[in-house]
C-alpha positions as CSV (number, residue, x, y, z in Angstrom):
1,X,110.2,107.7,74.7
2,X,108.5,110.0,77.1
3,X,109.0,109.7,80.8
4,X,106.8,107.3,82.5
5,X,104.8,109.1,84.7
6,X,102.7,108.0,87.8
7,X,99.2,109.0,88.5
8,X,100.1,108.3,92.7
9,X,99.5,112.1,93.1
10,X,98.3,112.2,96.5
11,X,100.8,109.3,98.7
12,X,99.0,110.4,101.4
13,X,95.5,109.8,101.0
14,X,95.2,108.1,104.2
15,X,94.5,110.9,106.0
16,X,90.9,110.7,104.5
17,X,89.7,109.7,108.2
18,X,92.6,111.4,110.5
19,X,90.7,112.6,113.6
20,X,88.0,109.4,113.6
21,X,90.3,107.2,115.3
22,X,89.8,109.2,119.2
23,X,90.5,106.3,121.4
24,X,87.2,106.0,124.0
25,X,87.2,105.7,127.3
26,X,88.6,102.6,129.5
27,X,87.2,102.0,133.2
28,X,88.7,98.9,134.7
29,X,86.0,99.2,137.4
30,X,83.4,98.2,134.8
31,X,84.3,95.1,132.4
32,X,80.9,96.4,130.4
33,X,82.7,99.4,129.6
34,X,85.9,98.0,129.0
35,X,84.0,95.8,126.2
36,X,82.2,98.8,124.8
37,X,86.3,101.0,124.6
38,X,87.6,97.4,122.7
39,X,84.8,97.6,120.5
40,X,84.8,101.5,119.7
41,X,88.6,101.7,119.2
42,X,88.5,99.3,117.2
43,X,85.7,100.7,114.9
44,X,87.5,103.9,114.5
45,X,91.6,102.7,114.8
46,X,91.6,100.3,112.3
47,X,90.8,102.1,109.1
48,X,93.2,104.7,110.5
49,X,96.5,104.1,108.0
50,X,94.7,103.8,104.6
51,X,97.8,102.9,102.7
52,X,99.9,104.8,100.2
53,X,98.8,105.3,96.1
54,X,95.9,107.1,95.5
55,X,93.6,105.6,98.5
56,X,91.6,108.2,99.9
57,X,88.8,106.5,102.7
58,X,88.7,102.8,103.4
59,X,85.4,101.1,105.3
60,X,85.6,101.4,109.2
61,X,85.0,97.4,109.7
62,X,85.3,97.8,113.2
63,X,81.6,99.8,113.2
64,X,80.3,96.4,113.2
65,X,81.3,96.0,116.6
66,X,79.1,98.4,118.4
67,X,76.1,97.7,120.3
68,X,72.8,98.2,118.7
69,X,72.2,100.6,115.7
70,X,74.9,103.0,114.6
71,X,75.3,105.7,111.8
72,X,78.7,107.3,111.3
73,X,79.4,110.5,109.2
74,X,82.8,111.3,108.3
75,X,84.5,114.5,107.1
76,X,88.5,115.2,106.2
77,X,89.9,118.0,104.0
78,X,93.7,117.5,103.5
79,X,96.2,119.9,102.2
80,X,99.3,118.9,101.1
81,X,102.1,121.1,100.0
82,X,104.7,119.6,97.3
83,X,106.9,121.6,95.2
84,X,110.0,120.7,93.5
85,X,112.9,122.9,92.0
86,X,114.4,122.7,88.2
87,X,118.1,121.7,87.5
88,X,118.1,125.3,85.4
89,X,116.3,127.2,88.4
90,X,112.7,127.7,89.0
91,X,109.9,126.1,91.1
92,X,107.3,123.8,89.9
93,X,104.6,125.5,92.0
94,X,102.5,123.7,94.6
95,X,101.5,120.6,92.0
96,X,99.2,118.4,94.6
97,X,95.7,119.9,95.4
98,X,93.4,120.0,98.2
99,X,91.0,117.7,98.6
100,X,87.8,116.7,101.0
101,X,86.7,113.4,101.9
102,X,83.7,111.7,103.3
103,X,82.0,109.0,104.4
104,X,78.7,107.4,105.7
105,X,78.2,103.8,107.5
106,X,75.1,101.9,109.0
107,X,75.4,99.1,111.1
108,X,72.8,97.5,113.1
109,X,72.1,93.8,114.7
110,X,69.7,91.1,113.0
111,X,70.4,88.6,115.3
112,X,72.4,88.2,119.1
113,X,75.1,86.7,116.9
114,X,74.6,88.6,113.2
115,X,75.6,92.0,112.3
116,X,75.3,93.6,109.2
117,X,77.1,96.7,108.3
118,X,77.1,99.2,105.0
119,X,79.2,101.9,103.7
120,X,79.4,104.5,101.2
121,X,82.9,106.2,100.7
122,X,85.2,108.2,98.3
123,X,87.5,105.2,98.2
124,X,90.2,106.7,95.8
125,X,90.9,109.7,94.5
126,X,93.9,111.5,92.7
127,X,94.3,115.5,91.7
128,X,97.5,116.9,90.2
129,X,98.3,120.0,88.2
130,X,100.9,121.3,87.5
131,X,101.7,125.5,87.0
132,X,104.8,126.6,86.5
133,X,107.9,125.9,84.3
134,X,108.7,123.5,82.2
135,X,105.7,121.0,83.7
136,X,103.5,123.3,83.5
137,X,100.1,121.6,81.7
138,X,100.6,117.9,83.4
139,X,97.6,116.8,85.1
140,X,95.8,113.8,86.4
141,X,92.5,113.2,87.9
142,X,91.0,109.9,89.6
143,X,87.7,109.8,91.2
144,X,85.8,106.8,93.0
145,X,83.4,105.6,95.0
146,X,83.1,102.9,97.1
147,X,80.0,100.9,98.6
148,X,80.7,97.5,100.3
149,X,78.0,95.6,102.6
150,X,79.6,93.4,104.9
151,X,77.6,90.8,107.3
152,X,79.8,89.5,110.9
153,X,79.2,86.6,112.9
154,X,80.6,86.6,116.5
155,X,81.4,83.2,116.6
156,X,81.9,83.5,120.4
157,X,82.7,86.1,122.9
158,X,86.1,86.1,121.8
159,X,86.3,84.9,117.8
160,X,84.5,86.8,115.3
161,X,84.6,86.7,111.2
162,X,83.1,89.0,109.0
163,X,82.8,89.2,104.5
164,X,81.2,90.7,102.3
165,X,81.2,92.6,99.2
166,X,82.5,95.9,97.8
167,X,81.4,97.5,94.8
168,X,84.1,100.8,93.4
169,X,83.0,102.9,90.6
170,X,85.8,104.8,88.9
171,X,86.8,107.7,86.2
172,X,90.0,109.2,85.2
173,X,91.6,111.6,83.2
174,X,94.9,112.7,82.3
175,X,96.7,115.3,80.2
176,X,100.5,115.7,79.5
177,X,101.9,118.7,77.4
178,X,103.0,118.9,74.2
179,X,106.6,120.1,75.5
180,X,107.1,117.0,78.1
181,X,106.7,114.8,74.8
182,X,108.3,116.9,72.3
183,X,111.4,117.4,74.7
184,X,112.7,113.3,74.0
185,X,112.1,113.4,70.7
186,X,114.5,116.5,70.1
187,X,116.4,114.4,71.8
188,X,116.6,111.7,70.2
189,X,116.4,113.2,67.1
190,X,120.1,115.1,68.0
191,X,122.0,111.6,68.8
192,X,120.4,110.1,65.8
193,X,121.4,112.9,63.7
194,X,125.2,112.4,65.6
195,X,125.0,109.2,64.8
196,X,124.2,109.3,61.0
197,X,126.9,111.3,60.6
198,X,129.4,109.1,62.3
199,X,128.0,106.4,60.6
200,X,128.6,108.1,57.1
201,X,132.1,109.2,58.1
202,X,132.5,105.3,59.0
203,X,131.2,103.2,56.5
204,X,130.3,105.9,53.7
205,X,126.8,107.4,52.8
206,X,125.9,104.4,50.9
207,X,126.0,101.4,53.6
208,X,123.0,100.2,55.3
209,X,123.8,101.0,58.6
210,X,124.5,104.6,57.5
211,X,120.7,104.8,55.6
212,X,119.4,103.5,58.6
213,X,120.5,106.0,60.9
214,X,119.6,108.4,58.7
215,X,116.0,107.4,58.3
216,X,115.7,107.4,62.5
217,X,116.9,110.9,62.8
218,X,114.9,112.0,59.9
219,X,111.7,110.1,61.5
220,X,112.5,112.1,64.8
221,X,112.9,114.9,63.5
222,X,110.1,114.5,61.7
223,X,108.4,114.9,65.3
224,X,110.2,117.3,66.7
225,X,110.2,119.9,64.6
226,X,105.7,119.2,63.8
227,X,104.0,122.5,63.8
228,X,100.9,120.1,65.3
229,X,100.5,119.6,68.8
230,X,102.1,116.7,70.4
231,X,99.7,117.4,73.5
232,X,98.5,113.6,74.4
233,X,94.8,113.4,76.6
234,X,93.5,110.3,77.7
235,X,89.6,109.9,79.4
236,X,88.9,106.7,81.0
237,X,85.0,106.7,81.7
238,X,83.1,105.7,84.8
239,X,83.2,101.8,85.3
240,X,82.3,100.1,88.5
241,X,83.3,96.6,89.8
242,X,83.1,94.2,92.3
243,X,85.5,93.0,95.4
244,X,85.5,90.9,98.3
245,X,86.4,91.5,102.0
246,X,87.0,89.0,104.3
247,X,88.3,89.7,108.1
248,X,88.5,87.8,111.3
249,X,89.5,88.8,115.0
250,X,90.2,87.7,118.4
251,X,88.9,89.9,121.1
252,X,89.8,89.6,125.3
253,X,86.8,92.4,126.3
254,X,88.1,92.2,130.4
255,X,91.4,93.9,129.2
256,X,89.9,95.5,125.5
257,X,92.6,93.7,123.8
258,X,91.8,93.2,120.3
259,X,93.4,91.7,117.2
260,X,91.9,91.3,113.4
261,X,92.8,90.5,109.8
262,X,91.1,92.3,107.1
263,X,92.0,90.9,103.5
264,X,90.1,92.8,100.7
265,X,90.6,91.4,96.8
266,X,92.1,93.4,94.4
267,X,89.2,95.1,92.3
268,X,90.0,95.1,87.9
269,X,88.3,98.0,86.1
270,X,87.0,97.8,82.3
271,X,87.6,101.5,80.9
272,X,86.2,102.4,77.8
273,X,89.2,104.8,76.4
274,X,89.5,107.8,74.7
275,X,92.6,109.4,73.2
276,X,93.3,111.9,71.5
277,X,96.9,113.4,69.9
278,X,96.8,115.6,67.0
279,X,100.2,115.9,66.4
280,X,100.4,111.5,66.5
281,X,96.9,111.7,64.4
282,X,95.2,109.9,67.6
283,X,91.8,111.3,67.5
284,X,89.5,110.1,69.5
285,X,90.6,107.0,69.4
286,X,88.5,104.5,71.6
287,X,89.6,101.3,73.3
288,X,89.3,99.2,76.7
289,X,91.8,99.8,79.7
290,X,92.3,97.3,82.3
291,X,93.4,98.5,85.6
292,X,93.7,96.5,88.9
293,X,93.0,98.2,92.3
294,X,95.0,96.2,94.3
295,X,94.0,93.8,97.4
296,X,94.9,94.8,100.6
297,X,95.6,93.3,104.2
298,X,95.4,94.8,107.1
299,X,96.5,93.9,110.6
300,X,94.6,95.8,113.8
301,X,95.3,95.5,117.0
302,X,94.6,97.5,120.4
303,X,95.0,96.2,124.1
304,X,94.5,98.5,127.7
305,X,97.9,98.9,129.2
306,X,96.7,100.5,132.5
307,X,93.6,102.8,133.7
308,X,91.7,104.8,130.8
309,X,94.7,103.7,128.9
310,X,94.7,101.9,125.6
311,X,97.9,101.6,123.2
312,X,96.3,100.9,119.4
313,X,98.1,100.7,116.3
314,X,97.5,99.0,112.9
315,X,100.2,97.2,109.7
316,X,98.5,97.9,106.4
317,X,99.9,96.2,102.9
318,X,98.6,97.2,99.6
319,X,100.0,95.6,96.6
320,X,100.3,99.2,94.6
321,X,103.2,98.0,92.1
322,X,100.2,95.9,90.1
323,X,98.6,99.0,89.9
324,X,99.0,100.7,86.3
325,X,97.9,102.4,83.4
326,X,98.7,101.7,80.1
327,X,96.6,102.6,77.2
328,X,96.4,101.6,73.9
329,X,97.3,104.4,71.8
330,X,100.0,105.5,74.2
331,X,101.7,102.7,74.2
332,X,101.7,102.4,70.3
333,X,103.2,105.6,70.0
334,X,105.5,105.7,73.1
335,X,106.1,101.8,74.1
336,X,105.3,102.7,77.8
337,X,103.0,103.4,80.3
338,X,100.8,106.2,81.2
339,X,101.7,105.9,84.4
340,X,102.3,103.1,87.5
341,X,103.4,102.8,90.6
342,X,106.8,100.4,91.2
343,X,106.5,99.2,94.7
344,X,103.8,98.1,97.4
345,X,103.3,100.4,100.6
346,X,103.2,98.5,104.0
347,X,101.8,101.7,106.3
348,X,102.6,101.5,109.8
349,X,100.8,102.8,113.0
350,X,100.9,103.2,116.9
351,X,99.1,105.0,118.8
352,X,97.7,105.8,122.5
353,X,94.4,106.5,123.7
354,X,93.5,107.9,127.0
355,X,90.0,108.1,128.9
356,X,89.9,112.2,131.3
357,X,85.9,112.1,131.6
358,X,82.7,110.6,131.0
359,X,82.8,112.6,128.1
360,X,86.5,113.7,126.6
361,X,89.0,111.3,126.0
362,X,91.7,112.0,123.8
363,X,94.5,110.1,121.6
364,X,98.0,111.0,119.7
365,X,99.4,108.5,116.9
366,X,102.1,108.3,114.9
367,X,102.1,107.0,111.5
368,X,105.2,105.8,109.2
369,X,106.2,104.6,105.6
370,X,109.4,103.7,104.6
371,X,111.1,105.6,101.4
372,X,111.8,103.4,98.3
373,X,114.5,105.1,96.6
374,X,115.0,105.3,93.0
375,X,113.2,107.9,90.7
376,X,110.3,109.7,91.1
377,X,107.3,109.9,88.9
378,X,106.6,113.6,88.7
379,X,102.7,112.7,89.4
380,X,103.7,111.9,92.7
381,X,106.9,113.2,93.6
382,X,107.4,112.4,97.2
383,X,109.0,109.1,98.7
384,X,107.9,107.7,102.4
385,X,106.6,110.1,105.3
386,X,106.0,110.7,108.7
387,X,103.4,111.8,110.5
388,X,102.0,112.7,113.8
389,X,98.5,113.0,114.6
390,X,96.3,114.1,117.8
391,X,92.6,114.2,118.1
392,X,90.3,113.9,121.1
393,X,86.4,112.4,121.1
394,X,83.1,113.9,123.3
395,X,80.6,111.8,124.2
396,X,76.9,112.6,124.9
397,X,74.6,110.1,125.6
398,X,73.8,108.3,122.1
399,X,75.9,110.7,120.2
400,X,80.0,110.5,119.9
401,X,81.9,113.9,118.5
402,X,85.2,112.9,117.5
403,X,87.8,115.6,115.8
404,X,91.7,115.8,115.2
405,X,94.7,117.0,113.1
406,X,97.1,115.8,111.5
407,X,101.1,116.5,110.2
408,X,103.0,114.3,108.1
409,X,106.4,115.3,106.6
410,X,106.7,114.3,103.3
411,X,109.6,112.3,101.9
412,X,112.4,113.9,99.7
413,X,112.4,113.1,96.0
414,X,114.0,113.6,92.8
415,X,112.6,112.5,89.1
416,X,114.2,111.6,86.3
417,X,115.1,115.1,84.7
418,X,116.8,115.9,88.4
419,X,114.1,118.0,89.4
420,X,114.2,118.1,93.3
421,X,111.3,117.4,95.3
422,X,112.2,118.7,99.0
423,X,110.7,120.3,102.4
424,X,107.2,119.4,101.7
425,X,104.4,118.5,104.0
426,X,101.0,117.7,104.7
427,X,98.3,119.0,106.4
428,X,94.9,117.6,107.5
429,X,91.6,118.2,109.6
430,X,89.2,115.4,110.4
431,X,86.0,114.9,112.1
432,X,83.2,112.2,112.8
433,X,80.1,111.9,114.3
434,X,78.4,108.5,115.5
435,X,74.9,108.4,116.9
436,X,73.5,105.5,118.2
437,X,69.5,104.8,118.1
């Protein structure tokens, strides 16, 4: 009977790694270089759009295409701004926090042919609270890592694969007020009450129909009007499981054009459960939680147009409408969900990259997701965006700088109580460094 409610509270987690993807340089007068651009771009452009839900940093695959021995650090802090205003006046406040991301990779050769790779990531990540008016209380939290080692195999100069493993560790926890549950029991319990009395004025006080409605709007009252908190928690502890990846590419080094697949397999999570409602007498209730991290699959692609100049851009689909929580007490005493998320995101990106130096080259992208429509869970109240980002990369010898910022405008939204989600955006830094040894 309460609204469902969607943990998705940061739809724009893949700015995790904005600024990583500066595009390197591109010298037509040396194919050797050319290689080594194809290669780079693609180690920092294709993890560039993590998509949608609550995905905060994916693994930079394409690391495993630079010479020799490389170790990357990451570092993003994103700031988004959503707000919405009440039907009766009033602002929700700012209900999507700040959050930093990072990230560390290895990669180095075994054989002429065999690369291995490893990676260590904040893979998801969700933070929502909510401060003012009648929300105020509502809060969800998801935290994860991610570790994944992946071996490649070029195959040729041209046809690479690449698998592995992942392994994602994950906690969460979520509180909704007593008011947001109270609220649809009062109700119910005044058109049950409407009903009763229609049904009495009907059929009489004695007829079945007329006892039943009578016991419904006594039962909902019953809640309604409780003197115990309806206030409903739910801590899902940390439980870590395995995925695959598997990825392939075709690579033209003379002219850096590059295209790969990446396919990574959904991930299903154990949680051991606890809940706790006074008001419901759910206390401390324990039980298991299944929830899915979905697979993923990503398209990358990159090609030199002209001098210094390479146009990148990447298609990323996640199948986030199998991701959802529903635990067991909740779902006893409201017959729903915790929360979910309705649709997949495909995320698209294009950018360009252009070579000024032996040592700056910069890049600007633009990134895009559709909006869905419909109504919007107030844990992620936002539907599609745009973005644009610009960033720019020094090079020193073995060491690569990279930096950038990004600005997405977030899409309108509206949730089921006609609270209106407008105007907002997002803001994030980014910055990477690469050393080679």
């Amino acid at each position: 009977m309460t609204p469902r409610q969607r943990l998705t509270v940061q739809p724009h987690d893949d700015y995790a790694l904005i600024g990583t993807q500066a595009c390197g340089p591109l010298r037509e007068e040396d194919k050797m270089k050319v290689y080594v651009l194809g290669a780079s771009v693609a180690a920092l452009c294709a993890t560039g759009a993590v998509a949608g839900g609550i995905e905060r940093n994916s693994n930079n695959y394409g690391l495993l295409y630079e010479d020799g021995n490389q170790i990357e650090l990451t570092f993003a802090h994103i700031s988004p701004t959503v707000k919405g205003k009440y039907v009766g006046g009033g602002s929700t406040g700012d209900m999507a926090g700040d959050y930093t991301s990072t990230g560390v990779a290895y990669k180095t050769d075994i054989t002429d042919q065999l690369s291995f790779g490893l990676y260590f990531n904040d893979g998801y990540g969700a933070d929502s609270t909510y401060s003012e008016g009648f929300y105020t209380g509502l809060n969800a939290e998801w935290d994860s890592t991610q570790t994944a080692v992946i071996l490649k195999y070029q195959a040729t100069d041209r046809i690479s694969v690449y698998g592995g493993v992942r392994y994602v560790e994950s906690s969460a926890d979520i509180t909704i007020p007593d008011q947001m549950i109270r609220k649809p029991y009062e109700d119910g319990a005044a058109q049950a009450t409407a009903g009763a009395a229609a049904a009495e004025a009907a059929y009489g006080p004695a007829d079945p129909r007329t006892i039943g409605a009578q016991q419904l709007a006594a039962q909902l009252n019953a809640v309604a009007t409780s003197t115990d908190s309806l206030e409903f928690t739910a801590q899902a502890e940390k439980d870590g499981r395995f995925g695959y990846v598997l990825g392939a590419a075709y690579e033209i080094p003379d002219i850096a054009l590059r295209v790969g697949l990446t396919w990574q397999s959904a991930i299903t999570h154990e949680f051991d459960t606890t809940e706790n409602s006074f008001g419901f007498g759910v206390i401390g209730v324990e039980s298991t939680t299944e929830i899915e991290m979905p697979q993923s699959v990503a398209l990358d692609f990159q090609t030199g147009v002209a001098k210094d100049t390479l146009v990148f851009g990447q298609v990323k689909w996640v199948e986030w409408s199998k991701w959802e929580v529903r635990t067991q007490e909740y779902e006893t005493v409201t017959g729903d969900a915790i929360t979910g998320i309705d649709d997949d995101v495909i995320t698209w990106q294009l950018g360009v990259g252009r070579r000024f130096s032996d040592e700056f080259s910069g890049f600007a992208r633009v990134t895009y997701e559709k909006s869905n429509g419909g109504i919007a869970s107030r844990l992620a109240p936002t539907d599609g965006r745009i973005s644009l980002g610009v960033g720019g990369t020094y090079t020193d010898g073995a060491m690569k700088l990279r930096g950038g910022i990004e600005f997405a405008k977030l899409g309108d939204a509206e949730d089921g109580s006609g609270t209106k989600f407008e105007s907002n955006t997002l803001m994030g830094i980014g910055a990477a460094m690469t050393f080679a040894f």
